[in-house]
C-alpha positions in Angstrom: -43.2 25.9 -10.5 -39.0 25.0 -10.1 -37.8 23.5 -12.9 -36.2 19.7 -12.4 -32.5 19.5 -13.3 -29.8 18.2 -12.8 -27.2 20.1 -11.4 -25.3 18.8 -14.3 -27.2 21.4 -16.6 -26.4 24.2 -14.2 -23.1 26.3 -15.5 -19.7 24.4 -15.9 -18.4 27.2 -13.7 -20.7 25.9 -11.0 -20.1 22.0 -12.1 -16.3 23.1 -11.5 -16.6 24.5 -8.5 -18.8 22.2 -6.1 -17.1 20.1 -3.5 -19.8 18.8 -1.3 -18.6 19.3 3.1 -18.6 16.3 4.9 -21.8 16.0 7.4 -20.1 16.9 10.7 -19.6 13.8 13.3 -21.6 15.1 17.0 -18.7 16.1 19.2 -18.1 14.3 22.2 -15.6 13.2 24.8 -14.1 10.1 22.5 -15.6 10.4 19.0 -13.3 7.1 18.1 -15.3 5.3 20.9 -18.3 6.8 19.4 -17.0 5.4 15.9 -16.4 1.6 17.8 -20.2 1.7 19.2 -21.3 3.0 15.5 -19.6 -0.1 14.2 -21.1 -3.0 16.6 -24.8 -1.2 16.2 -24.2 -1.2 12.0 -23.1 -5.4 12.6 -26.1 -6.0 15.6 -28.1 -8.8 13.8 -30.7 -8.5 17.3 -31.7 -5.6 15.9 -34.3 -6.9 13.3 -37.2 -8.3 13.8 -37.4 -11.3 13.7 -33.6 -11.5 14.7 -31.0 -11.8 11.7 -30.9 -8.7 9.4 -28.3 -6.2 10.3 -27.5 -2.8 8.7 -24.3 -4.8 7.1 -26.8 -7.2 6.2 -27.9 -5.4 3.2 -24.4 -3.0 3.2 -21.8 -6.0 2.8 -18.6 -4.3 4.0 -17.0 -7.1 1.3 -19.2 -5.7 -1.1 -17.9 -1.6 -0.9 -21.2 -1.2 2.0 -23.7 -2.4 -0.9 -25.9 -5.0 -1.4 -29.1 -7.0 -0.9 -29.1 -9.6 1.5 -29.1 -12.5 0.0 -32.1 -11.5 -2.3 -32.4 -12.7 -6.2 -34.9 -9.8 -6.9 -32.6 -7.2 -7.4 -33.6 -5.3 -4.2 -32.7 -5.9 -0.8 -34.1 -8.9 0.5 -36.3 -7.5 4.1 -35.8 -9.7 7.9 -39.4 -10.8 7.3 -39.8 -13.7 5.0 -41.4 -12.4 1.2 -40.0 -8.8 1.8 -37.9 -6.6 0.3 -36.6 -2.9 0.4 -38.2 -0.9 -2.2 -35.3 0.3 -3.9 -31.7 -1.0 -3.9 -28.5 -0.5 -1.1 -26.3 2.1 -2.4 -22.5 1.8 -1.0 -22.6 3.5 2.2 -18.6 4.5 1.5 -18.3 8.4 1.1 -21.6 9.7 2.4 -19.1 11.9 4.9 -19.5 13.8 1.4 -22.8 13.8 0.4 -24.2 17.6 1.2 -27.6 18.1 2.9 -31.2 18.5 0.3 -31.4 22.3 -1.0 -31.9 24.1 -4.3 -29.0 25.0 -6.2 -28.7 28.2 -8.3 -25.8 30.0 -9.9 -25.9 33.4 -9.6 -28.3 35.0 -11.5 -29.3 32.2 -13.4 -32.8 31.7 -13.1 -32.6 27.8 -13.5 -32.7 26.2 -10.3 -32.2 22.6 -9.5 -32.4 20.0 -6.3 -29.4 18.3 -5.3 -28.4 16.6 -1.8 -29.9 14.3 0.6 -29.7 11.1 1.2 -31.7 8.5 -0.2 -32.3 8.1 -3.8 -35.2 10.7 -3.1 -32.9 12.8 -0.7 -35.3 12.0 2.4 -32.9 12.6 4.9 -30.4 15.5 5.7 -28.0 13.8 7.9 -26.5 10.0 8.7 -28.5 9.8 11.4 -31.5 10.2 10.2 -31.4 7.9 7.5 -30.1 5.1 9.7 -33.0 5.7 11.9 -35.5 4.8 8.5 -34.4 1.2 7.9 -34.8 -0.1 11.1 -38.7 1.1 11.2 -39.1 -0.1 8.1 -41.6 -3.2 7.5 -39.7 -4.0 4.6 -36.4 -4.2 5.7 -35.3 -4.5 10.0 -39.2 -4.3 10.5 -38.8 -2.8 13.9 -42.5 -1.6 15.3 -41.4 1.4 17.3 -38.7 3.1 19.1 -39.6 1.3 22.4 -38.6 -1.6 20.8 -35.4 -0.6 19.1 -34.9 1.1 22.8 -35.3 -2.6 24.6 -33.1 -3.9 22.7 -30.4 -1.4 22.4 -31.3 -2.2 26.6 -30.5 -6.0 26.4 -27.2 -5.4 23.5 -23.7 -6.2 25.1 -22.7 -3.1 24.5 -25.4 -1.2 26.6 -23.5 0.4 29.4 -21.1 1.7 26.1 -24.0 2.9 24.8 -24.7 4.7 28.0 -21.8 5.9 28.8 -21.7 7.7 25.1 -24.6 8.3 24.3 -27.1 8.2 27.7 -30.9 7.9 26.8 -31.6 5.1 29.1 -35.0 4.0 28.6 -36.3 7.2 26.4 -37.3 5.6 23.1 -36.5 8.4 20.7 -33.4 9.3 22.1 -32.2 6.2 21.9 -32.9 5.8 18.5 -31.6 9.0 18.0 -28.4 7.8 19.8 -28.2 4.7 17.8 -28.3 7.2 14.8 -25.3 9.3 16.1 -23.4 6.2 17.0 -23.9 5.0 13.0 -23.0 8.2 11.4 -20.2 8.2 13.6 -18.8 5.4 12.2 -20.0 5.9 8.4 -17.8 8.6 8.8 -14.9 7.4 9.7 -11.3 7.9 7.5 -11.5 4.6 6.4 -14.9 4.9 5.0 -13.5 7.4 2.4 -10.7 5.3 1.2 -9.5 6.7 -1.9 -7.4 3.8 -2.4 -8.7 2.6 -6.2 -6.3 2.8 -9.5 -7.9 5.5 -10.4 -7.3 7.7 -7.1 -3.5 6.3 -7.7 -3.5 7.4 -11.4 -5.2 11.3 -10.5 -1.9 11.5 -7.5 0.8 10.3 -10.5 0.9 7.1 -8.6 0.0 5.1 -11.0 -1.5 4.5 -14.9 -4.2 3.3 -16.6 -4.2 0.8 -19.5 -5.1 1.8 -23.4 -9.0 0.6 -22.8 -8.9 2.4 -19.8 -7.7 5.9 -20.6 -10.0 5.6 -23.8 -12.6 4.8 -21.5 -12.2 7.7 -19.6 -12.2 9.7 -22.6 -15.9 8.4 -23.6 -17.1 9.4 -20.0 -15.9 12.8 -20.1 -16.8 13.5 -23.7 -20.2 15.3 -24.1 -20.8 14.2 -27.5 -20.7 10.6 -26.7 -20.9 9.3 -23.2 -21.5 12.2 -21.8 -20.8 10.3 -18.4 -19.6 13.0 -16.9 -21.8 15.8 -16.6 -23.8 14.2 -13.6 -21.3 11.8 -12.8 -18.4 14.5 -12.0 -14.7 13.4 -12.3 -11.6 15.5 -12.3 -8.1 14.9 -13.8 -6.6 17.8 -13.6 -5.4 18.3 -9.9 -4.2 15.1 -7.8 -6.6 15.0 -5.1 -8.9 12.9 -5.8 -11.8 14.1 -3.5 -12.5 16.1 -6.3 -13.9 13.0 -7.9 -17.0 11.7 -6.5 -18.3 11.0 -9.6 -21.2 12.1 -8.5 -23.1 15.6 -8.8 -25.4 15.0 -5.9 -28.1 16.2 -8.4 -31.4 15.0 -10.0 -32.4 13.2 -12.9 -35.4 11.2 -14.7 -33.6 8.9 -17.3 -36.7 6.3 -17.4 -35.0 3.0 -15.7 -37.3 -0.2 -17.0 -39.2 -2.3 -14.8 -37.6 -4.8 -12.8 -39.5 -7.9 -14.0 -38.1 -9.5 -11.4 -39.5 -7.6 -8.5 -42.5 -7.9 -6.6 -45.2 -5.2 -8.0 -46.1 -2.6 -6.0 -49.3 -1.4 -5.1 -48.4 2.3 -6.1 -44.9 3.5 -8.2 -42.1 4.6 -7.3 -42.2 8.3 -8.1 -38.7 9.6 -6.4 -38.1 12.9 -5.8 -41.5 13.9 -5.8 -42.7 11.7 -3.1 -39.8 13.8 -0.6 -41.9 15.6 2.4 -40.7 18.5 3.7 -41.7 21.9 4.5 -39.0 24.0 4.4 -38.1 22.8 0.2 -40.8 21.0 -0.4 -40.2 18.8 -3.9 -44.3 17.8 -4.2 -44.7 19.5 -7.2 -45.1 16.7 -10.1 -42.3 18.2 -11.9 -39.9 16.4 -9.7 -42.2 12.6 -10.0 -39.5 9.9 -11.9 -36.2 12.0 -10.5 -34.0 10.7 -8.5 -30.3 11.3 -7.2 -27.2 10.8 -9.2 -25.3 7.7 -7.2 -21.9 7.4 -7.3 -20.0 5.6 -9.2 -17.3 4.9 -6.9 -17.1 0.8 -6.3 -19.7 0.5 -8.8 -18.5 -2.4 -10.2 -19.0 -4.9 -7.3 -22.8 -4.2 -7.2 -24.7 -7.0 -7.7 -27.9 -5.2 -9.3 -28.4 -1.7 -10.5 -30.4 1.8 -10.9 -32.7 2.4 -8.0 -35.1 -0.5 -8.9 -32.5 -3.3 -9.5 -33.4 -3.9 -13.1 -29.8 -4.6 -14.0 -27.8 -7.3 -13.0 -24.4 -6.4 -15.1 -23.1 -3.0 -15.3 -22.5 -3.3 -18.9 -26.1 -3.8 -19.3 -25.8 -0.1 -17.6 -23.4 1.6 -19.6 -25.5 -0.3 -22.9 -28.9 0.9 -21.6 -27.6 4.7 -21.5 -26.1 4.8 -24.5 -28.6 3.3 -26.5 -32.3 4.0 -24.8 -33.1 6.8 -27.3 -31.8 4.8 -30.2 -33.0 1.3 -29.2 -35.8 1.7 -26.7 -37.7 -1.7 -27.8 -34.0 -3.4 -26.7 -34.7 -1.8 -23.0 -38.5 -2.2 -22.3 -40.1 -5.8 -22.9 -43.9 -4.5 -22.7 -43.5 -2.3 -25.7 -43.9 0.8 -23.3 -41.1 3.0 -23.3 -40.6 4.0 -20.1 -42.8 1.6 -18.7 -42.0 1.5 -15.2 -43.2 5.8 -14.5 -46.8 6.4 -14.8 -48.2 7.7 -18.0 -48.5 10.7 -16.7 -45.4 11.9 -15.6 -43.3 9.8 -18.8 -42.8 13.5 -20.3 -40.6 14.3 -17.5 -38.1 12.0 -19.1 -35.2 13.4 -19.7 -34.8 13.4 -23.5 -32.6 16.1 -24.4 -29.5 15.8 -22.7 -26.7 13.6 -24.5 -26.5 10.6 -25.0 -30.6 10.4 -24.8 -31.0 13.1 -27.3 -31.6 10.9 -30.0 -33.7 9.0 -32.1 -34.6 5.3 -32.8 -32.6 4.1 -35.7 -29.8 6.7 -35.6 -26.3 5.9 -34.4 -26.2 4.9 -30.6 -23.8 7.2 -28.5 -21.0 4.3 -28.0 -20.3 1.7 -29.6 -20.3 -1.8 -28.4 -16.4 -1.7 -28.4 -16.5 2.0 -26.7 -19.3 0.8 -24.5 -16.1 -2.1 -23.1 -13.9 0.7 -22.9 -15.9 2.8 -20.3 -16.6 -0.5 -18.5 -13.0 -1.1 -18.4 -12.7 2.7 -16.8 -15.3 2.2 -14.4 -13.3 -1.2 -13.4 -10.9 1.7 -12.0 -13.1 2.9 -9.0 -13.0 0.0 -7.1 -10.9 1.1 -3.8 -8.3 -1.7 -2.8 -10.2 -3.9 -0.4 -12.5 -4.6 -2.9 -10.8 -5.9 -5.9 -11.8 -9.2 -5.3 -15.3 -8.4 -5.1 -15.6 -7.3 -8.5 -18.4 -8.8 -10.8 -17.7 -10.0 -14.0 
């Protein structure tokens, strides 16, 4: 049986050297045009069902590509009335990053760990794939069937672009499969990878950040405290700051509680472990409560958090690390710790990597005042067109 890390436990060698390759864009005769279709698909709001719910619908392009529709649940609200997405929009901004699902092992290191994929359980290998899953969903475009993605792809004002670009007339799966080339097309566009926030200025010499900031910084990168870092990867020492995704792409089980705001669900969310594939298949119940390591990038204009939507404020975030070990009755309501993984797979938790390697009544990892200060950093990430949007 694999073992379920994080990359962030593999060797700082390895941690040092990963840079994720962007997900390469289909060739063809005019990708830009490719890019322009991409971009009227992602806004179609004829492409739900009933009418209304677009892909931007839930990834609010004033919102960094996050968001939930509208919904006051914490998770995105579906096109059918009383429905909602399982788990919560991540910013689609970046993903020209984000590497496809494999095991990772340094060297001759026997530890080896899942990272890649997209998803929050690393479903899908490629951009066009996962923009493919939402619009079947029940929960969220509620399309049926191909066919009818296909007829109305048929009926869009862009068809004869569509066409022209991408052919498929009248074969359902290759037009969904079109419609997914068109999207990822578009997701991976330049200006979908801005690096245009104070921090990307501060990591070019452009620019500096203020007292709270830079100590904030220091908290995330120190292991003994924070600890931010280790799956959240950032990198001041060169001045591109691609090397900063601030994200490892890896795996972890940190024990998020339930979203009591949420509609229950007839069975859990188990993550990694629900993944099906048969080439690196993750269905072993060491992987159950794991999922991937988001990036922080534009984190601060989410309106809910963790892949559940139990928080609302990322303070609450920052809080909930720092002090689940030494406060857990402050995190879960019912008493349970870890209430919202099954009882059964609660000792996959991840209790030994700082700042959870502690115990009730010691000395949290931050401090309320250092717990502001790596707020304050996190403030930082937010790419230009975007300021506005951020949340108190």
């Amino acid at each position: 049986m694999l073992p379920v890390l994080s990359l962030a436990h593999a060797s700082p060698v390895a941690r040092a050297g990963f840079r994720a390759s962007p997900d390469a864009t289909p060739k063809t005769d005019d990708v830009a045009a490719l890019a322009a279709l991409g971009r009227r698909i992602f806004f179609d709001r004829d492409l739900s069902e009933p009418r209304g719910t677009s892909c931007a619908s839930c990834h609010d392009p004033t919102r960094a590509y996050s968001g939930d529709n509208a919904s006051t649940v914490g998770l995105p609200r579906g096109s059918r009335a009383g429905h909602f997405a399982r788990r919560t929009s991540p910013s689609l901004l970046y993903l020209r990053y984000v590497p496809r699902f494999r095991f990772f092992q340094e060297g001759d290191d026997p530890q080896v760990a899942p990272f890649g994929g997209f998803f929050w359980d690393g479903r899908a290998d490629s951009i066009r794939e996962l923009a493919r899953q939402p619009l079947l969903n029940p929960d969220e475009m509620n399309n049926g069937d191909a066919a009818t993605i296909a007829a109305k792809v048929a009926r869009a004002t862009y068809s004869a672009e569509f066409a022209r670009l991408v052919g498929a007339a009248g074969e359902p799966e290759k037009t969904l499969s079109g419609v997914g080339r068109a999207i990822e097309a578009y997701l991976t566009t330049a200006e979908m990878a801005p690096f245009s926030s104070r921090f990307d200025a501060f990591v070019r010499g452009d620019a500096s950040l203020t007292p709270i900031e830079r100590r904030g910084l220091a908290l995330f990168e120190d292991r003994g405290k924070g600890a931010c870092g280790t799956c959240h990867v950032v990198a001041t020492t060169g001045r591109d700051p691609a090397g900063s995704l601030f994200t490892d792409f890896g795996y972890d089980a940190v024990g998020v509680p339930r979203n009591r705001r949420a509609p229950r669900r007839p069975r859990p969310d188990l993550g990694l472990c629900e993944r099906r594939d048969t080439q690196t298949p993750t269905d072993d119940p060491a992987y159950c409560a794991s999922f991937r390591t988001p990036s922080l990038r534009n984190v601060a204009v989410r309106t809910s958090f963790m892949h559940n939507g139990a928080f609302t404020r990322l303070r609450d975030v920052v809080a909930f690390y720092a002090t689940r070990a030494t406060e857990p009755r402050r995190w879960y309501r019912s008493g349970v710790v870890f209430d919202d993984v099954p009882a059964r797979f609660r000792r996959r938790i991840n209790v030994t990597s700082p700042p959870y390697d502690r115990h009730p009544g010691d000395a949290p990892a931050l401090s309320d005042d250092e717990i502001d200060a790596v707020v304050a950093f996190l403030r930082t990430l937010t790419d230009a067109a975007y300021v506005g949007s951020t949340r108190p």
